[in-house]
Every structure is written in C-alpha cells, then in structure tokens.
C-alpha positions as CSV (number, residue, x, y, z in Angstrom):
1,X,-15.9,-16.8,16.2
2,X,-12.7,-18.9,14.6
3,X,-11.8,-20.9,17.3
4,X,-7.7,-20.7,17.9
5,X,-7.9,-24.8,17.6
6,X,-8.3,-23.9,13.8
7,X,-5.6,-21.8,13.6
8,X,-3.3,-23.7,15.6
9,X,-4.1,-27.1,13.7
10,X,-2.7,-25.7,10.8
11,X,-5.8,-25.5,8.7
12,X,-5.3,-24.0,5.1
13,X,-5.4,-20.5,4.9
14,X,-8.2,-20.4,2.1
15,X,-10.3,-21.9,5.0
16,X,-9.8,-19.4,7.4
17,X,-9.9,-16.8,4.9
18,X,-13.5,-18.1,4.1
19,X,-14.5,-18.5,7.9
20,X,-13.6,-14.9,8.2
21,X,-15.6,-13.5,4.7
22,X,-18.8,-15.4,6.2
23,X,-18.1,-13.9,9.6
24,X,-17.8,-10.3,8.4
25,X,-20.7,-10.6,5.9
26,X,-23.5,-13.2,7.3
27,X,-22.9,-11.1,10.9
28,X,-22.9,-7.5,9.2
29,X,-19.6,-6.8,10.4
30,X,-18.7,-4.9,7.4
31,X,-17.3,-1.9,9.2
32,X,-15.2,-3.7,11.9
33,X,-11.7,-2.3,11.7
34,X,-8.5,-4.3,12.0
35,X,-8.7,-4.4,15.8
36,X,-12.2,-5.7,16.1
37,X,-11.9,-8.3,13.9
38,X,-8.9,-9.4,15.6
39,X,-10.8,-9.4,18.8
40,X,-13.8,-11.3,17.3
41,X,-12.2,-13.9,15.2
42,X,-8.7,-14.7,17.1
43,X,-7.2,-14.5,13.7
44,X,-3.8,-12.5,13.5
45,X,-3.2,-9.4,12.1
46,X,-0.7,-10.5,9.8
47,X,-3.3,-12.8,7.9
48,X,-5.4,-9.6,7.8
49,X,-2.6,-7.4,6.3
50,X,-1.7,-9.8,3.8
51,X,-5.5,-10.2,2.7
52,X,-5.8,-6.4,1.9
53,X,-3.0,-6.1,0.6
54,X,-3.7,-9.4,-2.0
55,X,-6.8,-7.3,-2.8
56,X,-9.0,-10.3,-1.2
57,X,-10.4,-7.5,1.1
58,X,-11.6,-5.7,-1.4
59,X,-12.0,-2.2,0.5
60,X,-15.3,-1.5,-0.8
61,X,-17.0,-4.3,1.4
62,X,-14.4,-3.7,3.8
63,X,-13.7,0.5,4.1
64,X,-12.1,-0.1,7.8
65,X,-9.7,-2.9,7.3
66,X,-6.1,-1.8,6.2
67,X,-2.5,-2.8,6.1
68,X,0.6,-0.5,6.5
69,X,1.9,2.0,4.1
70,X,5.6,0.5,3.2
71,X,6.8,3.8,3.2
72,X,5.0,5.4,6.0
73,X,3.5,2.8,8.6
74,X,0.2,4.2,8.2
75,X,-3.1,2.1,7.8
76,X,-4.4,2.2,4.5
77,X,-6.8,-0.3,2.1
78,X,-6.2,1.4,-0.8
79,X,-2.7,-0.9,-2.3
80,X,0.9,-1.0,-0.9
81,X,1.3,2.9,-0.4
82,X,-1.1,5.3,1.2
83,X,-2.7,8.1,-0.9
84,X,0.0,10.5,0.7
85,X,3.0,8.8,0.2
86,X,1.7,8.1,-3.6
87,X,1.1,11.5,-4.4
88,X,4.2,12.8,-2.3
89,X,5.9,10.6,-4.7
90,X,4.6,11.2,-7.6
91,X,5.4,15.1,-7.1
92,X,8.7,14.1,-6.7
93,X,9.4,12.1,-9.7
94,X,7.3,15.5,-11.8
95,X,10.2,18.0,-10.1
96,X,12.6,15.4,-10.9
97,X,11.4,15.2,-14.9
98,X,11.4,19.6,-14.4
99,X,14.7,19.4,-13.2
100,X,16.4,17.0,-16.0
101,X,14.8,19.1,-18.9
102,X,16.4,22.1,-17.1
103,X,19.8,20.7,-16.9
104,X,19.4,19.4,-20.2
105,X,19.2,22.5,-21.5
106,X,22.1,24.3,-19.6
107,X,24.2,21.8,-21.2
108,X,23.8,22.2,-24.8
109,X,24.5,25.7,-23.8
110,X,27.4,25.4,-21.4
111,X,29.9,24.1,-24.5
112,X,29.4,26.9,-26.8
113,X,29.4,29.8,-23.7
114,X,33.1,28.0,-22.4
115,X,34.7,27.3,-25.5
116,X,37.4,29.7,-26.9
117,X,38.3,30.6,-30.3
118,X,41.9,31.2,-31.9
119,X,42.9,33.6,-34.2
120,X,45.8,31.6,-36.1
C-alpha cells in the first residue's frame, strides 16, 4: 500500500507513479479497476485518470483502469473519447462530407435553372 504520508509530503509524481506500476504488477493486480486500486493504494483518482489518459497505463497491462470519455462521461482506456462517441463522430463528419457534395451540386445548378433570358 502507498501510504497517504507519501502523497501528502508532496513526493514527485514519477515516484508515486512507480510505487503504483510495482504494486499492480509484483502483487498481480493487473485486473484491479479504478475503484480497487483507489482502495488499495490511497492514491486519487485524478492521478489515475491522468495516467491513462498520458498512455502510462497502457491498457493492455491494465484492461480495467479507465478515465472519462470528454464527450460522454463514460470509463474508457482506449484515448480521450470512448469507442461510441468516436464512431458516433466519425458518422457524423461522413454525412456531413455527403451533405456538402450534395449542396455543392444543387448550386452549380441553381444559377442556370433561376436565371432569365431577354429577347432584345
């Protein structure tokens, strides 16, 4: 366990961040989720959030530690934006590209279908 003492002396974060690798791997805690290691090491859950995010908790040693989607709230270890939110955005930005070749296209045609001719 990280005792609080650490924490609250002010010890570097690189420190704590190793106590915590050699917790999770020399005990087997692999699997612990964000809650447990909370619970085990005293740490906060700000430090963990900001560790998966950084990619330092690489999620391939670590498949149950997470941080919250920016867009959603949801846990995920994957980067900034859950899987759901990625693709819901991606879809969005495809109809979006659909839509500006569309209206693209009704405007070349728009000038020649309103414009009038004289007969002088």
């Amino acid at each position: 366990m990280i005792s609080n003492s650490k924490i609250q002396l002010g010890v570097k974060e690189e420190d704590i961040f190793s106590d915590v690798i050699h917790f999770l791997l020399r005990k087997n805690h692999r699997l612990f989720s964000n809650d447990q290691l909370i619970e085990k090491t005293g740490i906060s859950s700000d430090l963990i959030f900001k560790w998966v995010k950084s990619g330092k908790l690489n999620p391939s040693l670590f498949p149950n530690l997470g941080a919250p989607c920016e867009k959603c709230g949801n846990l995920t270890n994957h980067s900034k934006i859950c899987r759901e939110c990625t693709q819901s955005i991606t879809h969005t930005l495809k109809q979006e590209e659909k839509d500006k070749i569309w209206f693209d296209k009704v405007q070349k045609k728009a000038p020649k279908a309103n414009s009038y001719r004289y007969k002088l």
